[in-house]
C-alpha positions, -999 to 999 in steps of 0.1 A, spaced: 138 -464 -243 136 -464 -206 107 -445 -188 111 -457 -156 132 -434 -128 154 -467 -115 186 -456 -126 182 -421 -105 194 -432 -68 175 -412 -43 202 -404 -17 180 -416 10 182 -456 27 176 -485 9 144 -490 30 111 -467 26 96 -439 51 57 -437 58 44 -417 33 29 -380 41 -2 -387 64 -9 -349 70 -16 -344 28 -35 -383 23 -58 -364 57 -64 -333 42 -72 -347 11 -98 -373 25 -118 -339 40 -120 -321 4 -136 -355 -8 -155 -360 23 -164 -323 19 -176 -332 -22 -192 -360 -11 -215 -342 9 -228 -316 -12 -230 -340 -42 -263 -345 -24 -272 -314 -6 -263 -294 -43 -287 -315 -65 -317 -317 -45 -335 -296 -74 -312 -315 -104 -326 -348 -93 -364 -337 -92 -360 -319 -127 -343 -351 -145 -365 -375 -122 -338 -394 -107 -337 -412 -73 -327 -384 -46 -297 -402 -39 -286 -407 -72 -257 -377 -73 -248 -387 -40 -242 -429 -45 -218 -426 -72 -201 -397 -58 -197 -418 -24 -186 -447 -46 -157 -425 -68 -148 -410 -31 -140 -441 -17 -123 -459 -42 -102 -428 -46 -94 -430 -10 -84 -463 -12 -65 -455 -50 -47 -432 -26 -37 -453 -1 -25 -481 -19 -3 -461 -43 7 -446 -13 26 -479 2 42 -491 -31 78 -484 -38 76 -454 -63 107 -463 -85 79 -498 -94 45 -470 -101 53 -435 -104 73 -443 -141 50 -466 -154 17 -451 -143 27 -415 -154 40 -428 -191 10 -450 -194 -17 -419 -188 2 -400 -212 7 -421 -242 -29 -439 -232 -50 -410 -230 -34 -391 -254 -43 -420 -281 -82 -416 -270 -86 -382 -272 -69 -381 -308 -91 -409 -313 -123 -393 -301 -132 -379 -332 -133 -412 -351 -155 -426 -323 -190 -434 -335 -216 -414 -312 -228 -443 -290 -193 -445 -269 -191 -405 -268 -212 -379 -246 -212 -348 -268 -210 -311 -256 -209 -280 -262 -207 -295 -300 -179 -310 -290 -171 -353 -280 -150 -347 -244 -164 -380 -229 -159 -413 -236 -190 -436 -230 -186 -464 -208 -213 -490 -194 -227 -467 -162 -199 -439 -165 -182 -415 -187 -146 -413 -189 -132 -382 -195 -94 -386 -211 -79 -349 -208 -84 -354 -171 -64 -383 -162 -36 -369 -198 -33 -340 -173 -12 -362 -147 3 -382 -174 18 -349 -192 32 -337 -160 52 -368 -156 64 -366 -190 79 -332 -188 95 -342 -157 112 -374 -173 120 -357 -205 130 -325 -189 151 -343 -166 166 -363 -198 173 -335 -219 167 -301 -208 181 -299 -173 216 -311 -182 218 -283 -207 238 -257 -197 218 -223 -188 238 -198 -206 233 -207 -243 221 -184 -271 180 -177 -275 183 -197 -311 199 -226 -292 173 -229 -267 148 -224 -287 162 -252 -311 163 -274 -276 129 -271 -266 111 -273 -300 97 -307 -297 81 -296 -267 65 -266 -283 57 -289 -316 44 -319 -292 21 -290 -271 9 -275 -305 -4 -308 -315 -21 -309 -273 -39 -279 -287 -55 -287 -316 -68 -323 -301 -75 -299 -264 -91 -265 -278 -98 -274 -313 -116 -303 -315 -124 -308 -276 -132 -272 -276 -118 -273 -243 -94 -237 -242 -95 -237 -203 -73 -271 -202 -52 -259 -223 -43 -228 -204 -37 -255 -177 -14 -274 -195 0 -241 -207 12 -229 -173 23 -258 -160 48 -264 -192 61 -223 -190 67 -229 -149 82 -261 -151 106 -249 -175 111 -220 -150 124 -250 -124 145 -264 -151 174 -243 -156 162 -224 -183 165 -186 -191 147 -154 -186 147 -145 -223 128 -178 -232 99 -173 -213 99 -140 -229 93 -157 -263 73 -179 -247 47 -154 -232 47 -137 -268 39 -165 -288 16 -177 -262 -2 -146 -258 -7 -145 -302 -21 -180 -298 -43 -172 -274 -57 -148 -295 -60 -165 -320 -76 -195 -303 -102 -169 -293 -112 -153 -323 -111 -192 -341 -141 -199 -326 -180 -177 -318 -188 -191 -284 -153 -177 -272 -157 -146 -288 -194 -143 -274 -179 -154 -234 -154 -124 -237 -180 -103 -248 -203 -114 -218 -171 -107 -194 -164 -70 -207 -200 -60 -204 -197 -76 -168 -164 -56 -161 -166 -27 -183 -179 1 -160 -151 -6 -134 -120 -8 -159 -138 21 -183 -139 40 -152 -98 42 -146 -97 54 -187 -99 85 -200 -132 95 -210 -133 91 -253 -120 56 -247 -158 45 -234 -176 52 -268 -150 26 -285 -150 0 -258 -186 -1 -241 -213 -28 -252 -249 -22 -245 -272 -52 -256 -255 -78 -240 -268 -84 -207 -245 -97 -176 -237 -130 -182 -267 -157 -165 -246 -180 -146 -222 -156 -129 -249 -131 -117 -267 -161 -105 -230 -172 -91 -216 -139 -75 -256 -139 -59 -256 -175 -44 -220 -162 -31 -234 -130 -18 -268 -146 0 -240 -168 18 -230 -137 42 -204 -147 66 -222 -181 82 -243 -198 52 -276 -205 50 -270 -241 66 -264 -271 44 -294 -280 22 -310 -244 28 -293 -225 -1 -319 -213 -32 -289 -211 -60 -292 -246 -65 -333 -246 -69 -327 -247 -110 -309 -208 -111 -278 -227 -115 -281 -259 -136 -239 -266 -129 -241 -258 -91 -227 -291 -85 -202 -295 -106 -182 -260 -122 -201 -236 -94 -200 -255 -67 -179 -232 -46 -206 -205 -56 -230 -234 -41 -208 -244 -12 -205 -204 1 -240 -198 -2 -245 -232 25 -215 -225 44 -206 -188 38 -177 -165 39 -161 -191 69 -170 -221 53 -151 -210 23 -125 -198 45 -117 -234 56 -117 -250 23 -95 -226 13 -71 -236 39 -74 -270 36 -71 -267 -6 -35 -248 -1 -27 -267 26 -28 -295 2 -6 -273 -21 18 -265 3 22 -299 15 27 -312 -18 53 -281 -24 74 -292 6 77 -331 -6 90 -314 -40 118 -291 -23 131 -321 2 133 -348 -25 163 -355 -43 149 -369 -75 150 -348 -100 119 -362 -117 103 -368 -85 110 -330 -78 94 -316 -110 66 -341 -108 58 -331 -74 59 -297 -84 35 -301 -117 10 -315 -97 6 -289 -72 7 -261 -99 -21 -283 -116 -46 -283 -86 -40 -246 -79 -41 -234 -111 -73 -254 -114 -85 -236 -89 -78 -204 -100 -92 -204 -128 -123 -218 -116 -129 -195 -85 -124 -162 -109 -146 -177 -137 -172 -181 -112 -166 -145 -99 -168 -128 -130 -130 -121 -130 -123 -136 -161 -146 -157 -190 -153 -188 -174 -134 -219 -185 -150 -254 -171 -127 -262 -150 -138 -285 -122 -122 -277 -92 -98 -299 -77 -116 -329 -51 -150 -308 -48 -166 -306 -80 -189 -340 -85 -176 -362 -113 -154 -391 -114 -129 -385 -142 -115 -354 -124 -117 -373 -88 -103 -405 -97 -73 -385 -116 -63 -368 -90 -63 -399 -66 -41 -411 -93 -17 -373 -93 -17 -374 -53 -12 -411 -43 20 -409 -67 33 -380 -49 23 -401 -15 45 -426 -26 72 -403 -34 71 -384 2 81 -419 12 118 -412 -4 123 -381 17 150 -390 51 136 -388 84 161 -359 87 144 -336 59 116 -343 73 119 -333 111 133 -300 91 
């Protein structure tokens, strides 16, 4: 079986473009951005665990620039040679060590939460549903392509349902290595999304996604209730939200629905309070308090609650331009090329860095239970980094496939 895209002419000319400079720039600030507060974050973090000062910032510098340079070299190579064989390889690869995970013995696995989501490597640890991410997004572009987009669109619900079931079995099988034994449900409400939209983008119809979004829905449920520290984070959410959404209902709703003992959940007050003590300037870089042990993730899931309070409301402004900048970038590239895999690649990766985001900027706000998710090129770590090096230097090589003529458009 061929994974490779060579057989799918691009109607461009035989020789290359220059890959997109404007998204491998914008890019290079986020991490230049991360790079920066992976020191000025753990100022406190590094006293508390005793480490050298530096020590957050030198291996952040180091996964920064060999993702630069991951970028850039992917970037110049033909991607009929990479984009195939990189993307299949992260799938089947990673899926293999998270399935395997369990069966691991404790010395090559960093535990949390009660659960092994880090491999243990000599240095580093390797997290494998970070780097699966990019590889399942190229395998529901090639298999989409393959199978589901040559279908026609008008079929019965039976039939498509029929046609799409080893997706829904393969995903099923994503969820109990993701959310059951990883205990990871954010990721999976990832990997979710960016299955239902691609499906949107190939040719299927409304009354799937229907069924989808009921059976999806159910399961959500259900992974919720499966397991206490779920329950407990919903719980800590309503009694967060509850006065503003109690206060749109009528009136005997409020003795059914309102908790008492539980307090407002720790990290977000301390979160929406770094946010708030940001104003409109910041506090300067190195000057915020959040990160002065309140907030003992303000460098890694909070560290847009840390970057506001240093930089404030127009600090956040401008990552938030640069960050859908990125998307938009990477949206255009999808539209003007003619693969079809290429296309739905292209497309899966920018849903994955905004959905990312999403998720990560409401947790943090108290808008919904927060998830874990690191968000995309700012949050320190090098799993999540060096994957999305991986995800965007693909997608630089495929901008080289668009004509001059798309592109001037």
């Amino acid at each position: 079986m061929n994974f490779s895209t060579n057989k799918i002419k691009p109607k461009v000319q035989n020789r290359y473009n220059q890959p997109d400079y404007l998204l491998f720039l914008l890019v290079s600030i986020l991490i230049t951005i991360s790079i920066i507060f992976s020191y000025s974050l753990t100022i406190y973090t590094v006293e508390y665990y005793g480490y050298n000062q530096f020590h957050f910032f030198s291996r952040q510098l180091l996964v920064g620039v060999l993702s630069l340079l991951l970028m850039w070299t992917l970037s110049l190579i033909n991607p009929d040679k990479i984009v195939g064989k990189i993307g299949m390889s992260l799938f089947i690869l990673f899926f293999l060590l998270m399935a395997a995970m369990p069966l691991l013995p404790s010395s090559l696995v960093t535990e949390s939460g009660g659960a092994n989501r880090w491999i243990r490597l000599p240095g580093v640890s390797l997290s494998p549903v970070e780097f699966f991410k990019v590889g399942f997004i190229y395998f529901l572009s090639w298999s989409f392509h393959r199978r589901v987009m040559v279908m026609p669109k008008k079929m019965t619900l039976k039939d498509e349902l029929l046609l799409l079931a080893p997706y829904f079995g393969a995903f099923l099988l994503v969820v109990f290595i993701v959310a059951f034994l990883q205990k990871d449900l954010g990721q999976v409400v990832l990997l979710g999304l960016i299955l239902i939209v691609l499906l949107v983008f190939a040719n299927r119809s409304f009354k799937v996604f229907l069924s989808l979004g009921a059976t999806a829905l159910v399961a959500f449920v259900v992974l919720i209730v499966s397991a206490p520290h779920r329950i407990n984070r919903i719980y800590s959410w309503w009694a967060m939200n509850q006065d503003g959404i109690l206060a749109i209902m009528p009136e005997w709703v409020d003795k059914y629905l309102r908790i008492d003992e539980l307090p407002e959940p720790y990290q977000v007050s301390h979160s929406l309070n770094a946010i708030h003590n940001g104003g409109f300037f910041g506090q300067g870089i190195s000057l915020g308090d959040i990160k002065l042990g309140f907030l003992s993730e303000v460098h890694t899931d909070f560290v847009l609650a840390g970057i506001t309070e240093e930089l404030g409301l127009v600090g956040l402004l401008f990552i938030l331009i640069i960050l859908f900048s990125i998307v938009w970038r990477i949206f255009i590239i999808s539209r003007r090329v003619d693969n079809p895999i290429y296309h739905l690649f292209s497309l899966g990766i920018a849903l994955m860095i905004i959905i990312a985001f999403l998720i990560n900027s409401y947790g943090i706000s108290g808008m919904i239970p927060i998830k874990g998710i690191a968000v995309p090129f700012l949050s320190y770590g090098g799993s999540s980094m060096l994957s999305m090096a991986i995800s965007i230097g693909l997608v630089l090589s495929i901008s080289r496939t668009i004509s001059k003529e798309k592109k001037s458009k």
